[in-house]
C-alpha positions as a Python dict, from the first residue, in 0.01 Angstrom:
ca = {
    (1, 'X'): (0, 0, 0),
    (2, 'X'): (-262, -225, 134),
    (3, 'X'): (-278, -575, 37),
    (4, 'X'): (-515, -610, -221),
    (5, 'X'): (-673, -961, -103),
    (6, 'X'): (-706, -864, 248),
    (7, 'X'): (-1045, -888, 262),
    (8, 'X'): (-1113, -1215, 39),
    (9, 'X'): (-827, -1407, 298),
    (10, 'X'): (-1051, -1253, 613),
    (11, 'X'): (-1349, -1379, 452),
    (12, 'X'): (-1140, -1736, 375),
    (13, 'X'): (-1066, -1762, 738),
    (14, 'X'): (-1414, -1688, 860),
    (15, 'X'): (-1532, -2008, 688),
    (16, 'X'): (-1450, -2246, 915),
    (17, 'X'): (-1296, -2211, 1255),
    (18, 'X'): (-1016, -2491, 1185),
    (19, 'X'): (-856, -2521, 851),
    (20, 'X'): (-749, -2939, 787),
    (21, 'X'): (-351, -2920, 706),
    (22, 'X'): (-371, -3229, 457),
    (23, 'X'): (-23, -3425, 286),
    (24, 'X'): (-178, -3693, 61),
    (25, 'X'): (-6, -4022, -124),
    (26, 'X'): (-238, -4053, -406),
    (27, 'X'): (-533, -3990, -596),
    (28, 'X'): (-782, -4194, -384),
    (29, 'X'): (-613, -4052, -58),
    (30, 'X'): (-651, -3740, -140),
    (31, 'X'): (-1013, -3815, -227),
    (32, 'X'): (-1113, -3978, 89),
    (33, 'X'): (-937, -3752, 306),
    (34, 'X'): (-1152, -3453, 105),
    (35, 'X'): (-1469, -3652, 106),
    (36, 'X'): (-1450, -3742, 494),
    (37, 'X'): (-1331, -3377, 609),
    (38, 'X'): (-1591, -3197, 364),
    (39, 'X'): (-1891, -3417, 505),
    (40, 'X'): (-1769, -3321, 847),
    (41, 'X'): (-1826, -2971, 797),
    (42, 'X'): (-1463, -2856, 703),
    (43, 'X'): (-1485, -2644, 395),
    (44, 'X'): (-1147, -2531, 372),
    (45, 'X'): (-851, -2759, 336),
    (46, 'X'): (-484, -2709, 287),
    (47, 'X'): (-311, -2936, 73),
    (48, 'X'): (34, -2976, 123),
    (49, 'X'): (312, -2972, -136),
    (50, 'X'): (545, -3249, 72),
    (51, 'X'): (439, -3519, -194),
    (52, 'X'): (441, -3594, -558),
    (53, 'X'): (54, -3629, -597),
    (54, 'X'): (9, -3278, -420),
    (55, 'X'): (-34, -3088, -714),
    (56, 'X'): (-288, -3341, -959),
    (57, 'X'): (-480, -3392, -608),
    (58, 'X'): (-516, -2989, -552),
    (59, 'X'): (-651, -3035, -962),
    (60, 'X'): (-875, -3281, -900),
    (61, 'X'): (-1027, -3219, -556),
    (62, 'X'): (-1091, -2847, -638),
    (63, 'X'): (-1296, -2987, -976),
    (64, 'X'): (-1476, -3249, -762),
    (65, 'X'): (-1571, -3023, -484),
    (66, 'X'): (-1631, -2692, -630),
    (67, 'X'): (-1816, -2570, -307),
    (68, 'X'): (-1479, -2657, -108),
    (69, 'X'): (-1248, -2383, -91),
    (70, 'X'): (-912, -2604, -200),
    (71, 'X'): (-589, -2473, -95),
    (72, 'X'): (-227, -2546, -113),
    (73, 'X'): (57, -2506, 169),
    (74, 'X'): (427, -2515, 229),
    (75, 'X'): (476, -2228, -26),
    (76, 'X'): (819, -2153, -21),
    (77, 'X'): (902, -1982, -381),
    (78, 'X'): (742, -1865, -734),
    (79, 'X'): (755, -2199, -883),
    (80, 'X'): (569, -2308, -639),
    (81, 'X'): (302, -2052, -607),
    (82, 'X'): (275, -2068, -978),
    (83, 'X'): (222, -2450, -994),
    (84, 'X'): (-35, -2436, -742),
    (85, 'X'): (-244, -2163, -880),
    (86, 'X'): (-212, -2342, -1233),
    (87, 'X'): (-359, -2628, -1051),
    (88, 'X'): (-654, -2473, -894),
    (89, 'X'): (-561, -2398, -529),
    (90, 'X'): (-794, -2106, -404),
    (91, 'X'): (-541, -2000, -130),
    (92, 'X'): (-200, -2019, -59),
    (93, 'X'): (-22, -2090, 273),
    (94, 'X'): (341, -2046, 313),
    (95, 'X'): (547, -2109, 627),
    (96, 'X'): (763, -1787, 619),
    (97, 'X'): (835, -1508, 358),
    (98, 'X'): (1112, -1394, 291),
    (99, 'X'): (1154, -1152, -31),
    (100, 'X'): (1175, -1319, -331),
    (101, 'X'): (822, -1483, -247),
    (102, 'X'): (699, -1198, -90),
    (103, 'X'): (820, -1030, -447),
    (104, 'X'): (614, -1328, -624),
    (105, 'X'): (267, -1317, -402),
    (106, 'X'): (233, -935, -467),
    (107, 'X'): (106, -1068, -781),
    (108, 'X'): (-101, -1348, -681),
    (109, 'X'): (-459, -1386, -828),
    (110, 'X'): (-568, -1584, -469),
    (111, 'X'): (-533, -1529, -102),
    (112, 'X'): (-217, -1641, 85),
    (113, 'X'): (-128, -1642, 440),
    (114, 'X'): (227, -1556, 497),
    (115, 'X'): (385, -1737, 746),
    (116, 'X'): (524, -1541, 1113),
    (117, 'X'): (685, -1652, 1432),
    (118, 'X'): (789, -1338, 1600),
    (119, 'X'): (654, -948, 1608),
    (120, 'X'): (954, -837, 1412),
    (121, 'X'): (849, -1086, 1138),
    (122, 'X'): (480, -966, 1189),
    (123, 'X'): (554, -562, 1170),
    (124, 'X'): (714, -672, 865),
    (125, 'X'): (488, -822, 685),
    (126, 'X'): (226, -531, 803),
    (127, 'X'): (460, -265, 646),
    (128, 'X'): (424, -448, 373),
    (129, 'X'): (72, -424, 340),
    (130, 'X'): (-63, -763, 494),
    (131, 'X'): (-309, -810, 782),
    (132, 'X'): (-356, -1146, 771),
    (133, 'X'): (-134, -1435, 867),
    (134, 'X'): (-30, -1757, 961),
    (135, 'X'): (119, -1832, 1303),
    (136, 'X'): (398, -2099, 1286),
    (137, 'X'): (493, -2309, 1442),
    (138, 'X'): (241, -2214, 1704),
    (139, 'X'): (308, -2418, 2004),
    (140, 'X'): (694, -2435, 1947),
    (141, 'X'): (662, -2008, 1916),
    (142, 'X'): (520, -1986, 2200),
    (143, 'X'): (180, -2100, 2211),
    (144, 'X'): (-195, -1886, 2270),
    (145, 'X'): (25, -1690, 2544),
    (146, 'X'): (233, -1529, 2277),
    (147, 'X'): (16, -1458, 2023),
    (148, 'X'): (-254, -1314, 2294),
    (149, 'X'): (29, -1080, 2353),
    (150, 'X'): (78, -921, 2058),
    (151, 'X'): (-262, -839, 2015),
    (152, 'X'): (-214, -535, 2256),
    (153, 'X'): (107, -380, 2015),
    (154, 'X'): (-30, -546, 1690),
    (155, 'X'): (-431, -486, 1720),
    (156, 'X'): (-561, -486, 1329),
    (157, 'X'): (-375, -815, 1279),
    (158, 'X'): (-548, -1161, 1226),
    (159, 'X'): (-365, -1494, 1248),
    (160, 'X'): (-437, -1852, 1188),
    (161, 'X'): (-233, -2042, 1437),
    (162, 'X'): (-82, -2353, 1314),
    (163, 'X'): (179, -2622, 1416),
    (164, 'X'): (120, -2830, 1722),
    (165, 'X'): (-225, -2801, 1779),
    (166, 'X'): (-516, -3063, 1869),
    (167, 'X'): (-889, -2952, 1944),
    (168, 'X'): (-814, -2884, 2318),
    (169, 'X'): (-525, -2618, 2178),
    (170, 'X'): (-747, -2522, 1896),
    (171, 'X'): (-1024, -2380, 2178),
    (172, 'X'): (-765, -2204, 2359),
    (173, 'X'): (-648, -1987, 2029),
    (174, 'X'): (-993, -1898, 1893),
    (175, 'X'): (-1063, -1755, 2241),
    (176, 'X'): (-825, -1511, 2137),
    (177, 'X'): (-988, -1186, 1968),
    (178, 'X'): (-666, -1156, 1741),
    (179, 'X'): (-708, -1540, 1558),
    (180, 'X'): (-1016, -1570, 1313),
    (181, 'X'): (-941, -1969, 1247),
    (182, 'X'): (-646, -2216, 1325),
    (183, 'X'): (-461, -2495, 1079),
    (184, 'X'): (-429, -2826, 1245),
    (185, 'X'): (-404, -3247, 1131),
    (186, 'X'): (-526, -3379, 1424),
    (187, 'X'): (-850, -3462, 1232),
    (188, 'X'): (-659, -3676, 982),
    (189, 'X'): (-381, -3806, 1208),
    (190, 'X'): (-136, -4112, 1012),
    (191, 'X'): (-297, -4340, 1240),
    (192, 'X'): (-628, -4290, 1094),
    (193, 'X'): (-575, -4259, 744),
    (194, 'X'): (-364, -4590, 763),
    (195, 'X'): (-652, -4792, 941),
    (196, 'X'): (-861, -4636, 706),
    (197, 'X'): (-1082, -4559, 928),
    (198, 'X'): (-1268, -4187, 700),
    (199, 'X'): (-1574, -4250, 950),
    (200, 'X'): (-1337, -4113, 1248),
    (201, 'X'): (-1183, -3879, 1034),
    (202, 'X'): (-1536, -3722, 923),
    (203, 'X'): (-1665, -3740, 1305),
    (204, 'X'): (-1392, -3523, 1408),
    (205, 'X'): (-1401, -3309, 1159),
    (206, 'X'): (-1781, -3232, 1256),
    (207, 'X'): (-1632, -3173, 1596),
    (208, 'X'): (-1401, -2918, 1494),
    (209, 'X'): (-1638, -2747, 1275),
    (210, 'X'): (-1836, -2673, 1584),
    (211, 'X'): (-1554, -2480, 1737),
    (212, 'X'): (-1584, -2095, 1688),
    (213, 'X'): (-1383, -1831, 1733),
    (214, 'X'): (-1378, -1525, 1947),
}
C-alpha cells in the first residue's frame, strides 16, 4: 500500500534545499530564530521537541507565519506525534521508526519523514509503503558516499540527509540525484543565538537557500 502523503512530503522537501533543525528556550527564541531564518529564505523549519517550550513555540510560530511550513522533530512515539499535530506542526520528522510509531504515523493527517541509517532500515520502510526519508545521522552513517550508493539498489527513494552537516557538506549531498533537501543547524549554531547576533543567522540562511539540489 503506498503511502498516502508521499507526494505532499516530496513537494515539502522541494521547498527549500536545506531544512533549519531548530531546539528553542522560549517564546522570543523561538520567534527570532523563525523571524531571522524565514527572512533568509528558509521556509521550512523543524522544531525540535528537546525542550519544554517546543510545543507552545510550534503553536505560535505556525499562527505567526502562516506562509512558513512549521514542523516538529525528534518524533519518537504517538504522544508525541499527537501533541505536535494538536499544536500545528505541518510535518513530522522522526529519527528512526520502529513499529509502534510506524503503527501511529499510518494515521497521520501531515507528512513525516521517517528516520534510516542503513538499506535494511530503508527496504523496510519502502515495504511499508514510504519513499521518502530522513538520513540520520548522516555523516556518522556514512556520509554522501553511502547514501550515493544506495541510489543504484534503492532508485525511487528520496532522502533528506541530516546530522553532521554544514553548507560545504550540504553541497556535496544535494549533488546527489537520490536527496531532494538536507536538515542541518549550522545556520543557527549556540554561538549565534547566544550573541544574539539574528543578522548572521538570517545572512546564512539566505546562503543556504541558494543551494539547490540535483
Amino acid at each position: 500500500m503506498a503511502y498516502k502523503l508521499t507526494e505532499q512530503t516530496l513537494a515539502l522537501m522541494k521547498m527549500a534545499p536545506v531544512i533549519p533543525v531548530i531546539q528553542v528556550e522560549d517564546a522570543a527564541d523561538a520567534m527570532a530564530q523563525a523571524k531571522a531564518l524565514i527572512s533568509g529564505g528558509l521556509m521550512v523549519l523543524e522544531i525540535t521537541l528537546r525542550t519544554p517550550a517546543a510545543l507552545k513555540s510550534i503553536e505560535m510560530l505556525a499562527r505567526v507565519f502562516p506562509e512558513a511550513m512549521i514542523g516538529a522533530g525528534t518524533i519518537r512515539d504517538e504522544d508525541q506525534l499527537l501533541a505536535a499535530v494538536g499544536a500545528g506542526a505541518r510535518f513530522l520528522v522522526s529519527p528512526g521508526m520502529p513499529p509502534a510509531l510506524l503503527k501511529a504515523v499510518k494515521k497521520s493527517p501531515v507528512p513525516i519523514l521517517p528516520g534510516v541509517a542503513t538499506a535494511t532500515e530503508a527496504m523496510t520502510l519502502h515495504d511499508k509503503g514510504f519513499r521518502c526519508m530522513k538520513f540520520f545521522p548522516a555523516e556518522p552513517a556514512g556520509g554522501a558516499k553511502y547514501l550515493s550508493s544506495l541510489g543504484g539498489p534503492l532508485p525511487d527513494l528520496i532522502f533528506c540527509p541530516t546530522g553532521g552537516i554544514d553548507i560545504v557538506k550540504a553541497k556535496a549531498y544535494l549533488a546527489l540525484k537520490n536527496v531532494a533537501c538536507v536538515g542541518g543547524s549550522w545556520m543557527v549554531a549556540p554561538a549565534l543565538i547566544k550573541a544574539g547576533d539574528y543578522a548572521a543567522v538570517e545572512q546564512l540562511a539566505r546562503e543556504a537557500a541558494e543551494l539547490r539540489a540535483a
